[in-house]
BALO-89492 format. One record per atom (N, C-alpha, C): residue in three letters; residue number from 0; y, x negated, z; atom name. Coordinates in pm, 1 decimal. Each point is the difference from the previous one (the first is absolute). Layout:
<rest:ALA	nr:NUM	v:Y	u:X	w:Z	atom:CA>
...
***
This chain:
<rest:UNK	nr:0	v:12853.2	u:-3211.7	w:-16476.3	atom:N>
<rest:UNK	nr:0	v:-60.3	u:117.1	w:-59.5	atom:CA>
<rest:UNK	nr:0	v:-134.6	u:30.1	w:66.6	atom:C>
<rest:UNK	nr:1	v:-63.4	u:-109.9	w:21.9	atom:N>
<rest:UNK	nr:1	v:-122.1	u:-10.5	w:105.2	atom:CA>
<rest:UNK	nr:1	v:-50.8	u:99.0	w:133.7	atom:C>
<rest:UNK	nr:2	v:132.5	u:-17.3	w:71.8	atom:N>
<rest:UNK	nr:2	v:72.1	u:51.7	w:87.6	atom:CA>
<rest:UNK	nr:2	v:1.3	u:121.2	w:-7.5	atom:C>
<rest:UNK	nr:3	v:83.1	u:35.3	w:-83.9	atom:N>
<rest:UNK	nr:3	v:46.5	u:178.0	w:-44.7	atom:CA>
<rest:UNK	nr:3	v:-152.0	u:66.2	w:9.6	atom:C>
<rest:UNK	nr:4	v:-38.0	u:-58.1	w:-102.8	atom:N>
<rest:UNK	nr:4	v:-162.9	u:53.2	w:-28.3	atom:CA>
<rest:UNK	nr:4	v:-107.2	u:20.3	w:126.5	atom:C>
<rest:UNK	nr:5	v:51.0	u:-126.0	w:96.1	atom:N>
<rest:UNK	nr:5	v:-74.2	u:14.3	w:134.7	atom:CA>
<rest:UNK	nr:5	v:48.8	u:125.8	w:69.6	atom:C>
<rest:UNK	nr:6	v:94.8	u:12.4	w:28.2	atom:N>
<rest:UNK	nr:6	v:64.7	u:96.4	w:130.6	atom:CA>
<rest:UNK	nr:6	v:-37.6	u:99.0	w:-47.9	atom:C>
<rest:UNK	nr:7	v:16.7	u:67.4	w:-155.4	atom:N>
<rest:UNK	nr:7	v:-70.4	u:160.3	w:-56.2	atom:CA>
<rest:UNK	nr:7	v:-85.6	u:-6.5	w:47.8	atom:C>
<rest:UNK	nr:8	v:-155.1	u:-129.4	w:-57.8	atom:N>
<rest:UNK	nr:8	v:-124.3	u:6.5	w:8.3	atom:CA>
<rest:UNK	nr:8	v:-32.1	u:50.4	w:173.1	atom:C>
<rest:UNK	nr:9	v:111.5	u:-77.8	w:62.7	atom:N>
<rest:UNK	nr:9	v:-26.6	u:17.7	w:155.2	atom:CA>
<rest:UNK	nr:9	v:38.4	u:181.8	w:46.7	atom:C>
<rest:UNK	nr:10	v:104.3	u:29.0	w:-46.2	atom:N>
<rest:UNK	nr:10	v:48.1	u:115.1	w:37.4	atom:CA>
<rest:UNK	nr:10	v:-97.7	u:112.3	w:-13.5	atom:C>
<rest:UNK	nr:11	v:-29.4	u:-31.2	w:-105.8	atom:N>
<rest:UNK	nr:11	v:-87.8	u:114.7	w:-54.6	atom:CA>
<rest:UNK	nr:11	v:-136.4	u:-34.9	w:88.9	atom:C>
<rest:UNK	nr:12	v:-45.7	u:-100.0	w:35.3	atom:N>
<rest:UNK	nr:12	v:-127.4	u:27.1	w:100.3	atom:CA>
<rest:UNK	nr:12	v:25.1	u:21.5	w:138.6	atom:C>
<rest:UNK	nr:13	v:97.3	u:17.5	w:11.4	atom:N>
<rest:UNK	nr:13	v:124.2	u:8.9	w:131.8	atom:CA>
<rest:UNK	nr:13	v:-23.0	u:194.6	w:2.1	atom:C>
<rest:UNK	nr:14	v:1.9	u:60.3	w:-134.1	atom:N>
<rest:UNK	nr:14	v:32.0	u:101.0	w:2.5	atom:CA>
<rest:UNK	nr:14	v:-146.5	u:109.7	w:-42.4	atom:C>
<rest:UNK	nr:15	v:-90.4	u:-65.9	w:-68.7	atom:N>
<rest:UNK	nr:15	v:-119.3	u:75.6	w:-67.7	atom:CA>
<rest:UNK	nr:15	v:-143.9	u:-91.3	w:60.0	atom:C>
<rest:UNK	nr:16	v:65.8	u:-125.9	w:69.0	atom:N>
<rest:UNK	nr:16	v:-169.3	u:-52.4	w:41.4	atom:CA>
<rest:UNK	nr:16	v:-85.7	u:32.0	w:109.4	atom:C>
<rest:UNK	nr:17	v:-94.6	u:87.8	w:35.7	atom:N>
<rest:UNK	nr:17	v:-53.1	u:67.9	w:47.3	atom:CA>
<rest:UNK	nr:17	v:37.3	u:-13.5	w:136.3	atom:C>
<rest:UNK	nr:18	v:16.3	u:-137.6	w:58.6	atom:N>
<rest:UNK	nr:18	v:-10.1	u:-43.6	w:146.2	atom:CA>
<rest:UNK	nr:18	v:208.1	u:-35.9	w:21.4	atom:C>
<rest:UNK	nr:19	v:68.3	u:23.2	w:-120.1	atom:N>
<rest:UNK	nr:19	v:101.1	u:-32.8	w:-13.1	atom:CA>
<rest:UNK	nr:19	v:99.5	u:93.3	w:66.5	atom:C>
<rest:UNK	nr:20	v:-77.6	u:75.4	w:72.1	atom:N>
<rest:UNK	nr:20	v:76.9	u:127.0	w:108.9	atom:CA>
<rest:UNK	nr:20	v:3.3	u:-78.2	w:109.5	atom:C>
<rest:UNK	nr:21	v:-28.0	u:-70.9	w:37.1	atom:N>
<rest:UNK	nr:21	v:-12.4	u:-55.1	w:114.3	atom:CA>
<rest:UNK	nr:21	v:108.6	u:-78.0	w:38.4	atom:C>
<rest:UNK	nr:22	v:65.5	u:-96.4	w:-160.6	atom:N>
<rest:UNK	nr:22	v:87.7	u:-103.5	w:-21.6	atom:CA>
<rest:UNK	nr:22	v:128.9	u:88.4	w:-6.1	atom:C>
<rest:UNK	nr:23	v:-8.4	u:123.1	w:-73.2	atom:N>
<rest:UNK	nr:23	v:120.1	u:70.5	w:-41.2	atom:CA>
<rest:UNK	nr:23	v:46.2	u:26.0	w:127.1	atom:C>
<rest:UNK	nr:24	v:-93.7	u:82.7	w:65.1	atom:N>
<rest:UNK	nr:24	v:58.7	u:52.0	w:185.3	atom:CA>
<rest:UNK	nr:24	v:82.7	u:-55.4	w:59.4	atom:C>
<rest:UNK	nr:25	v:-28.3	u:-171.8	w:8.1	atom:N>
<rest:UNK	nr:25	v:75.9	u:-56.6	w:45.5	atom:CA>
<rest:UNK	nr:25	v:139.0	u:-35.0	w:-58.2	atom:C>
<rest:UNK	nr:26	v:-28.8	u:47.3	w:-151.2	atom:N>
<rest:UNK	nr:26	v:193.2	u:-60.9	w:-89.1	atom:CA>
<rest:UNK	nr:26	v:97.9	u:142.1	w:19.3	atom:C>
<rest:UNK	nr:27	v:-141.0	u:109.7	w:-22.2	atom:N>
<rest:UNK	nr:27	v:109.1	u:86.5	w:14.0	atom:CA>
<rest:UNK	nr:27	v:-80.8	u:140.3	w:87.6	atom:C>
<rest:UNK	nr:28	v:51.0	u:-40.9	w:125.1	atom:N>
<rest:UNK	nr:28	v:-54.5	u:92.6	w:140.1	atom:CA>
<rest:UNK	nr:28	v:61.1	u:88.9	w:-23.0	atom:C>
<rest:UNK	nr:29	v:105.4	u:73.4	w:-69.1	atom:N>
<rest:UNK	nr:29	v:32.7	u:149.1	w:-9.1	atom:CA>
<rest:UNK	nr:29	v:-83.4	u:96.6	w:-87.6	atom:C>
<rest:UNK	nr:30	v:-114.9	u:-98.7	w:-58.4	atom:N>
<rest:UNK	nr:30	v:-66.1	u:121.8	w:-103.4	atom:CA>
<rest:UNK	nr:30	v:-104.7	u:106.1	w:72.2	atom:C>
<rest:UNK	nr:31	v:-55.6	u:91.3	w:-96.4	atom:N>
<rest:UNK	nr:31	v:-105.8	u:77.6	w:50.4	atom:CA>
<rest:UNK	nr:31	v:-64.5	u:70.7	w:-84.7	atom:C>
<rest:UNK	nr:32	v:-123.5	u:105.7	w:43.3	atom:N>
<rest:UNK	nr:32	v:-44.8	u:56.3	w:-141.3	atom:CA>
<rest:UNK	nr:32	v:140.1	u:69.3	w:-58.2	atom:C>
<rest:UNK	nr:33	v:127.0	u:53.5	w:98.0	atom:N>
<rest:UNK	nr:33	v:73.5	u:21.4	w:-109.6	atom:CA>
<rest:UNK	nr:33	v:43.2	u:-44.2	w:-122.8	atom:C>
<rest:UNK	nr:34	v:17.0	u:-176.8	w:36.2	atom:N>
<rest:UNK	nr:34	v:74.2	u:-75.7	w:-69.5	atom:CA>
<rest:UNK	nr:34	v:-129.9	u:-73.9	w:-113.0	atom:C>
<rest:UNK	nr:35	v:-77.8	u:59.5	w:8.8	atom:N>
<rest:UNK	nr:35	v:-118.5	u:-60.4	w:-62.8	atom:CA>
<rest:UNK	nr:35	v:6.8	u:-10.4	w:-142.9	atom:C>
<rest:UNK	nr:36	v:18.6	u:113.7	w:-70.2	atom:N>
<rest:UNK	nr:36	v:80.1	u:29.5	w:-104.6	atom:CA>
<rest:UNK	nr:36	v:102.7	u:-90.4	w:-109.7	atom:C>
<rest:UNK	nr:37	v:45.9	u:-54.3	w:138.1	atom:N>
<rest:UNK	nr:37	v:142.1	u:-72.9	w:-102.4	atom:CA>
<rest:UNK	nr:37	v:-102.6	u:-159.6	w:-21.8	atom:C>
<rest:UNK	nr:38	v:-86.8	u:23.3	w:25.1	atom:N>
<rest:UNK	nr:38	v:-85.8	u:-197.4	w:-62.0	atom:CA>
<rest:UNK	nr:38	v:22.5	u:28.4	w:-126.6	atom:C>
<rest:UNK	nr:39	v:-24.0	u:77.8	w:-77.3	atom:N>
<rest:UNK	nr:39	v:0.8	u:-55.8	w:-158.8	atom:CA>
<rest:UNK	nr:39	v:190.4	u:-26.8	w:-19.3	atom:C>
<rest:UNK	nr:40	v:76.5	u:45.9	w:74.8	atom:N>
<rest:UNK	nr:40	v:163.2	u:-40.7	w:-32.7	atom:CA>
<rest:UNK	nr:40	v:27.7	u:-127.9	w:60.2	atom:C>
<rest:UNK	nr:41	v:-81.1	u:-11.5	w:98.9	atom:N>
<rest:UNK	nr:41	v:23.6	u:-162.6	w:44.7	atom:CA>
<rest:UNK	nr:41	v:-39.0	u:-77.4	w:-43.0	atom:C>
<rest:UNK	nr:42	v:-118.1	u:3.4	w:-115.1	atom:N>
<rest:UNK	nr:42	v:-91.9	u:-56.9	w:-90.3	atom:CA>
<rest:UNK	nr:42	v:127.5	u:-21.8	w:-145.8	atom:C>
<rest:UNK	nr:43	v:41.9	u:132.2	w:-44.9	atom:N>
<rest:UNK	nr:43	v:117.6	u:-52.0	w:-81.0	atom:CA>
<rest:UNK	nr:43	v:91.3	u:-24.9	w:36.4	atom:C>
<rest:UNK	nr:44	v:98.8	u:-7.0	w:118.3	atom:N>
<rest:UNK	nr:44	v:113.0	u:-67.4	w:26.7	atom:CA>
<rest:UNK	nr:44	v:-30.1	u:-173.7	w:-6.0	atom:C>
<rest:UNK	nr:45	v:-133.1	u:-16.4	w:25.5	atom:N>
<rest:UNK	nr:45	v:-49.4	u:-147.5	w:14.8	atom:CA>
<rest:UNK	nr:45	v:-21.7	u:-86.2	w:-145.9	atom:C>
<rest:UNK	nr:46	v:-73.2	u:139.9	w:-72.7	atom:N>
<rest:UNK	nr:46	v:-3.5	u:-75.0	w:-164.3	atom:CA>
<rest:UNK	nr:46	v:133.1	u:-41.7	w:-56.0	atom:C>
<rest:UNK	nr:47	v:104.6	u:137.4	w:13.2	atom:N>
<rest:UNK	nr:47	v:105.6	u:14.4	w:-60.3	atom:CA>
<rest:UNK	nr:47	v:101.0	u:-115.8	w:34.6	atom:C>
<rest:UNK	nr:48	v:-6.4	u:-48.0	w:132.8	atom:N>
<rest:UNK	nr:48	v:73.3	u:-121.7	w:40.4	atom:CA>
<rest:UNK	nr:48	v:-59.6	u:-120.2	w:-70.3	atom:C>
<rest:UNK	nr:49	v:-145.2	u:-4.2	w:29.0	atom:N>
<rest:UNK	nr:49	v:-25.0	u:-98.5	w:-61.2	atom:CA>
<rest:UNK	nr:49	v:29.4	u:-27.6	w:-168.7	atom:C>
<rest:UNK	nr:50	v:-0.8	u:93.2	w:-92.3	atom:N>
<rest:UNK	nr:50	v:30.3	u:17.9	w:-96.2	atom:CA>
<rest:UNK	nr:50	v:126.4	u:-70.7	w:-45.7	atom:C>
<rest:UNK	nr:51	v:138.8	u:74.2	w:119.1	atom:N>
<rest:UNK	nr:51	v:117.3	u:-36.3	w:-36.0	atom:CA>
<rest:UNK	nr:51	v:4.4	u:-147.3	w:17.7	atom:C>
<rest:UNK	nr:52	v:-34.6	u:-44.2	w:128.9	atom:N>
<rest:UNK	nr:52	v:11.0	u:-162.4	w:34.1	atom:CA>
<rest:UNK	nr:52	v:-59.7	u:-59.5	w:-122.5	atom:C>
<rest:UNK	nr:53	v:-126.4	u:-24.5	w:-53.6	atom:N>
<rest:UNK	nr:53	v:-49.1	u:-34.7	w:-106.9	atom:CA>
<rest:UNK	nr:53	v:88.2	u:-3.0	w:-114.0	atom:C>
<rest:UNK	nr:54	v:67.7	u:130.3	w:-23.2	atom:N>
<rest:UNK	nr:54	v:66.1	u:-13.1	w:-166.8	atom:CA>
<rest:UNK	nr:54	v:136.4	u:-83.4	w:55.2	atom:C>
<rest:UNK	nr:55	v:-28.8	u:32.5	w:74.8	atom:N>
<rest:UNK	nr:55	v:174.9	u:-121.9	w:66.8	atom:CA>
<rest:UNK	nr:55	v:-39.6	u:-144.4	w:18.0	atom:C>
<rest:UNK	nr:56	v:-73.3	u:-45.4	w:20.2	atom:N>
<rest:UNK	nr:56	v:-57.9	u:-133.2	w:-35.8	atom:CA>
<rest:UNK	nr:56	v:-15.3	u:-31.4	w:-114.7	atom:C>
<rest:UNK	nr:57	v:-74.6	u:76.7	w:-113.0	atom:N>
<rest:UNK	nr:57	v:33.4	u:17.9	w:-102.1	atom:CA>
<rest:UNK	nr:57	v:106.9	u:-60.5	w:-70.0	atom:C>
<rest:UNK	nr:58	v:110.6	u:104.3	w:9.7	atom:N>
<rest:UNK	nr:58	v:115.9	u:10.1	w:-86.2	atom:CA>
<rest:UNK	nr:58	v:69.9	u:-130.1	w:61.7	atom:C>
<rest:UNK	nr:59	v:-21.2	u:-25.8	w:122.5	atom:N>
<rest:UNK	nr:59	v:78.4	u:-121.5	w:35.3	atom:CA>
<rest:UNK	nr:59	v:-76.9	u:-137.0	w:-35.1	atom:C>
<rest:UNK	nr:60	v:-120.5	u:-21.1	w:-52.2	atom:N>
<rest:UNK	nr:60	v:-48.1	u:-101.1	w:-56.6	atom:CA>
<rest:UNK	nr:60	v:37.2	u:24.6	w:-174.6	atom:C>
<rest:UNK	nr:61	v:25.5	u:100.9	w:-69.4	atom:N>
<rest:UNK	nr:61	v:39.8	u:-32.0	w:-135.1	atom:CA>
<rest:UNK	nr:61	v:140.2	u:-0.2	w:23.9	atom:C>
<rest:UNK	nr:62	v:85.6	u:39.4	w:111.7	atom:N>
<rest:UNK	nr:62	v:142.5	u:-41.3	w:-39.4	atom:CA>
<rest:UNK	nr:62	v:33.4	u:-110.9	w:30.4	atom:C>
<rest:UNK	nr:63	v:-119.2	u:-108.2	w:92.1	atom:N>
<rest:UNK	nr:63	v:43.9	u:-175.3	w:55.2	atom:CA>
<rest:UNK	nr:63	v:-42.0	u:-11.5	w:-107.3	atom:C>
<rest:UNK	nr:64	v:-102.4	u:18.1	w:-93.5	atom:N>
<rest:UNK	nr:64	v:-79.7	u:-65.8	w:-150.5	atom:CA>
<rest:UNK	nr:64	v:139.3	u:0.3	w:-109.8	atom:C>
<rest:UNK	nr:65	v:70.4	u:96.0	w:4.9	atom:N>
<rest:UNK	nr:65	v:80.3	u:75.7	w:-129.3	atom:CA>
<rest:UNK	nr:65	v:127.2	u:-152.7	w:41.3	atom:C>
<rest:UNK	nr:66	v:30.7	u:-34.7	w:174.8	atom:N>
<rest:UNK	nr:66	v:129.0	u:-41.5	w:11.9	atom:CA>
<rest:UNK	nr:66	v:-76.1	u:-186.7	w:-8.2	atom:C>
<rest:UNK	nr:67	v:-95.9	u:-19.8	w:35.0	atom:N>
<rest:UNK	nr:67	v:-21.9	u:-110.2	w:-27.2	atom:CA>
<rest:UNK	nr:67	v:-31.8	u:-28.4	w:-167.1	atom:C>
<rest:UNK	nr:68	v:-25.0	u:102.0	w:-92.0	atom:N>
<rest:UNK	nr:68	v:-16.8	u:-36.9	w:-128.9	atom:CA>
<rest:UNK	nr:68	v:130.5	u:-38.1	w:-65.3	atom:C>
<rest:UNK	nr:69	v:168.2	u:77.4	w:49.9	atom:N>
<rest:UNK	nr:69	v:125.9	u:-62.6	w:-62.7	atom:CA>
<rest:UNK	nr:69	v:7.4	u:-54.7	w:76.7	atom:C>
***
């Protein structure tokens, strides 16, 4: 869960940290001021994953809890 929490925390300074244009250029060399725009959707495609992975860790730690309790 540690993890999950890291890669957002990372993404997102990947995507809004001032000097973090520099890092992005290199992940993703097709952008431009066109593509400038879409940071806040790459900002939620990143939460939203992280979100899902999380509740899926989740649900799969109360369903080993539920099968080790019978």
């Amino acid at each position: 869960m540690r993890l999950i929490l890291f890669v957002m925390v990372l993404c997102y300074a990947i995507v809004f940290w001032p000097f973090g244009f520099l890092l992005a250029d290199v992940l993703f060399p097709w952008g431009g001021v066109m593509e400038s725009h879409l940071k806040p959707i790459y900002l939620g495609i990143v939460f939203l994953s992280g979100l899902m992975v999380g509740c899926t860790v989740y649900i799969a730690e109360l369903i080993k809890e539920l099968k080790n309790k019978n």
